[in-house]
Kinemage of the C-alpha trace (Angstrom):
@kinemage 1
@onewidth
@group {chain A} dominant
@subgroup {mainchain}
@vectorlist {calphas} color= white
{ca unk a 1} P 133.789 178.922 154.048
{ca unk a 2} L 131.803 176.616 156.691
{ca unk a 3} L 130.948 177.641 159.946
{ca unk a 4} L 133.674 177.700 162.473
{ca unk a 5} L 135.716 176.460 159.281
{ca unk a 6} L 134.890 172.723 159.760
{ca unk a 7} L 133.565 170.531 157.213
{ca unk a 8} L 132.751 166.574 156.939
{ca unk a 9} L 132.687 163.846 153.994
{ca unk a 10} L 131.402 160.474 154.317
{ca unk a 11} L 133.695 157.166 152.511
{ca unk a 12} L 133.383 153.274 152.909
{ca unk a 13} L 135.105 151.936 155.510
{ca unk a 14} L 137.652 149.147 155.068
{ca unk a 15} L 137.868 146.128 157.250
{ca unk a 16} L 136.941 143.978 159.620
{ca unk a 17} L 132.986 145.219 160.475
{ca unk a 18} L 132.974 147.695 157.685
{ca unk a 19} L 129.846 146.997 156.299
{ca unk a 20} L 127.755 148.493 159.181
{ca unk a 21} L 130.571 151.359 159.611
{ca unk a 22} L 131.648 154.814 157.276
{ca unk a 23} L 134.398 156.665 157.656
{ca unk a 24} L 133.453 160.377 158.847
{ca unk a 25} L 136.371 163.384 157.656
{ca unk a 26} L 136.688 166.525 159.670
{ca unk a 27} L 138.419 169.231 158.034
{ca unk a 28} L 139.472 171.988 160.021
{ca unk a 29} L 139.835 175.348 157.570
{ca unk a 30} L 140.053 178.022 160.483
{ca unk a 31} L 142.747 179.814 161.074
{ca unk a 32} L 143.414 178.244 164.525
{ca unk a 33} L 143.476 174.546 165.298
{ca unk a 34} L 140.596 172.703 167.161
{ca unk a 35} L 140.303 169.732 169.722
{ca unk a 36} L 138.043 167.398 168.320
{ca unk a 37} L 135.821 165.538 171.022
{ca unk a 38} L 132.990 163.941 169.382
{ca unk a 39} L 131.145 163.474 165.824
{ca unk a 40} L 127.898 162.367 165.174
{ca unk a 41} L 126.574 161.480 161.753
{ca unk a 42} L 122.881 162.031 161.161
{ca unk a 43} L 120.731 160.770 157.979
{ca unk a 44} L 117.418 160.133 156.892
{ca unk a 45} L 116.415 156.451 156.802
{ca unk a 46} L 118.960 155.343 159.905
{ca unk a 47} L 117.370 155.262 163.674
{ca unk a 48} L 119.574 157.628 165.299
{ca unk a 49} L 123.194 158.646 164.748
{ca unk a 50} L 126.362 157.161 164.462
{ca unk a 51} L 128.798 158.470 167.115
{ca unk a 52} L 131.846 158.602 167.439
{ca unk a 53} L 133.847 159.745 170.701
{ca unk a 54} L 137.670 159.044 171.287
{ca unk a 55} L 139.174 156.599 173.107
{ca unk a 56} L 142.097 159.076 174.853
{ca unk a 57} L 140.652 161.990 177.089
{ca unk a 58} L 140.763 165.364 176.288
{ca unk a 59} L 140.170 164.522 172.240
{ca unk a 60} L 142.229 165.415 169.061
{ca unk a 61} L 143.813 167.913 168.308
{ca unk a 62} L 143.156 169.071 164.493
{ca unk a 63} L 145.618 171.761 163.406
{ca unk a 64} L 144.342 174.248 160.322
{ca unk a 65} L 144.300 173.072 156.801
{ca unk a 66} L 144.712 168.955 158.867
{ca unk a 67} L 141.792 166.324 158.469
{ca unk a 68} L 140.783 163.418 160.731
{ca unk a 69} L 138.805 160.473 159.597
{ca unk a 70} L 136.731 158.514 162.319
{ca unk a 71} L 134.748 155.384 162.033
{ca unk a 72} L 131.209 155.552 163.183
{ca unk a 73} L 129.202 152.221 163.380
{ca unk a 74} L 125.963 153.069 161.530
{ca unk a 75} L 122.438 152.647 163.180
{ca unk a 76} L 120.000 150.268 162.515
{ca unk a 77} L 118.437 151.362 158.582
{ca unk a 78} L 114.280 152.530 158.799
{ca unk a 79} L 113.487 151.081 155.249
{ca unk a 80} L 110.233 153.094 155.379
{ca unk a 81} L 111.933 156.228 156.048
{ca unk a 82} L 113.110 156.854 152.615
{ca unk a 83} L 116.427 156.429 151.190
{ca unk a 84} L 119.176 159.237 153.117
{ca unk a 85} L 119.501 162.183 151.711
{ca unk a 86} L 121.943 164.876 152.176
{ca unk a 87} L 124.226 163.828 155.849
{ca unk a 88} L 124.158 166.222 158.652
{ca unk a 89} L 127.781 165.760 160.818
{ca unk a 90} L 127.518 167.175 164.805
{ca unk a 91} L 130.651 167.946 165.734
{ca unk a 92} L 132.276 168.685 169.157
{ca unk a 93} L 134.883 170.881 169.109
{ca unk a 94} L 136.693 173.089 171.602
{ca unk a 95} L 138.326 176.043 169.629
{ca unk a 96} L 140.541 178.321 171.623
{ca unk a 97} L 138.726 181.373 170.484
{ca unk a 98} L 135.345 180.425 170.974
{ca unk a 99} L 135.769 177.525 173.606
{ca unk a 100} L 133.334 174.242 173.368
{ca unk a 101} L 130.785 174.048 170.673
{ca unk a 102} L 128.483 171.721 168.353
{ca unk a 103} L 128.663 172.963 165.028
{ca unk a 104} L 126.487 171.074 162.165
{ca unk a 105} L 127.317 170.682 158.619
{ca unk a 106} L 126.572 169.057 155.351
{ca unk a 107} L 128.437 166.302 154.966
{ca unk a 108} L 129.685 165.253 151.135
{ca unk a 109} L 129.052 161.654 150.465
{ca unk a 110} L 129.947 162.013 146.747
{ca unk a 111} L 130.521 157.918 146.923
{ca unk a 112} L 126.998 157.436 147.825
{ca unk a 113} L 127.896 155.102 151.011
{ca unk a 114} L 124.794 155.531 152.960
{ca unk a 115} L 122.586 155.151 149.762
{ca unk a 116} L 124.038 152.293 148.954
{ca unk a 117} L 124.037 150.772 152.334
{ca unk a 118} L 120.549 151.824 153.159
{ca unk a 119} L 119.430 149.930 149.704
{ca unk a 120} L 121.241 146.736 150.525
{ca unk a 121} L 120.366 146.410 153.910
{ca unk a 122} L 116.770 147.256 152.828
{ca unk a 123} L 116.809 144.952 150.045
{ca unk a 124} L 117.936 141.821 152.632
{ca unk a 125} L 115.050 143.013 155.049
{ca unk a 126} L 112.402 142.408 151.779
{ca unk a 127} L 114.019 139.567 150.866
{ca unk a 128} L 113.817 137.814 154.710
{ca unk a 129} L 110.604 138.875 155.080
{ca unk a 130} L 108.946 137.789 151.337
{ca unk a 131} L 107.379 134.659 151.521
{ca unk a 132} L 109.360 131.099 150.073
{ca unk a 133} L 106.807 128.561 147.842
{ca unk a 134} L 108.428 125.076 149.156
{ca unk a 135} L 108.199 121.703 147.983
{ca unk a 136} L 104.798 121.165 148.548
{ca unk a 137} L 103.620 123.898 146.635
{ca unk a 138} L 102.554 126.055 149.298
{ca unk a 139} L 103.622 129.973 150.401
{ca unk a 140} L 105.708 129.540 153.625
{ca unk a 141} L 106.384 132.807 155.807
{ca unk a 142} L 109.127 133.439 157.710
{ca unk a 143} L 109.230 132.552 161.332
{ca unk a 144} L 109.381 135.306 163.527
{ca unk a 145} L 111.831 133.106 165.677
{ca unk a 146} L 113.857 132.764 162.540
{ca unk a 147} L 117.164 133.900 163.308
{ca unk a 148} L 118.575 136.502 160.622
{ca unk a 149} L 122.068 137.314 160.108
């Protein structure tokens, strides 16, 4: 079982602004339920985490054998960091036996999202950043006042 009975998978997100965002599971398999106050997803290749904290006060309240799925806006991608490996989820709980904790776990990403998000993103940063033969013949670089969407 994982500790404190909490576990995490990663999925695409759908919508508006999903390409820069996953969707984050918590499963809670204790025996008691949990208040969920914050998740953080962690992964080699991305500068930092992606956090999530809820809107309402006081969090959300997970009962055993119940799952909630967050959206987390993914940081900025390190291209030279390597492509992500296995996830690491912090999350903030407050169980009534063992009161407020961060408890980190593995977190299944059997859709490859971040892999495949990390290689596109790193992809358009080569691509921006290779050099363009114009008319003329000639190599042109891209202007670092180019603006890149």
């Amino acid at each position: 079982m994982p500790e404190h009975g909490l576990s995490a998978a990663i999925a695409a997100a759908d919508g508006e602004g999903a390409a820069g965002a996953v969707l984050v599971t918590v499963r809670n398999d204790s025996d008691s339920p949990v208040l969920l106050l914050a998740v953080t997803l962690y992964a080699n290749g991305y500068d930092g985490g992606a956090d999530w904290v809820p809107e309402r006060s006081g969090g959300f309240r997970v009962a055993p054998g119940n799952e909630l799925s967050v959206a987390a806006a993914l940081p900025e991608v390190r291209c030279s960091a390597g492509e992500p490996g296995d996830a690491e989820v912090a999350i903030t709980v407050d169980q009534a036996k063992a009161g407020s904790t961060t408890v980190e776990v593995v977190a299944q990403d059997e859709q490859q999202v971040l892999v495949r998000h990390h290689r596109r993103e790193c992809r358009q940063e080569a691509a921006a950043a290779a050099p363009r033969v114009g008319q003329d013949g000639v190599e042109h670089y891209p202007s670092t006042f180019e603006r890149r969407v």
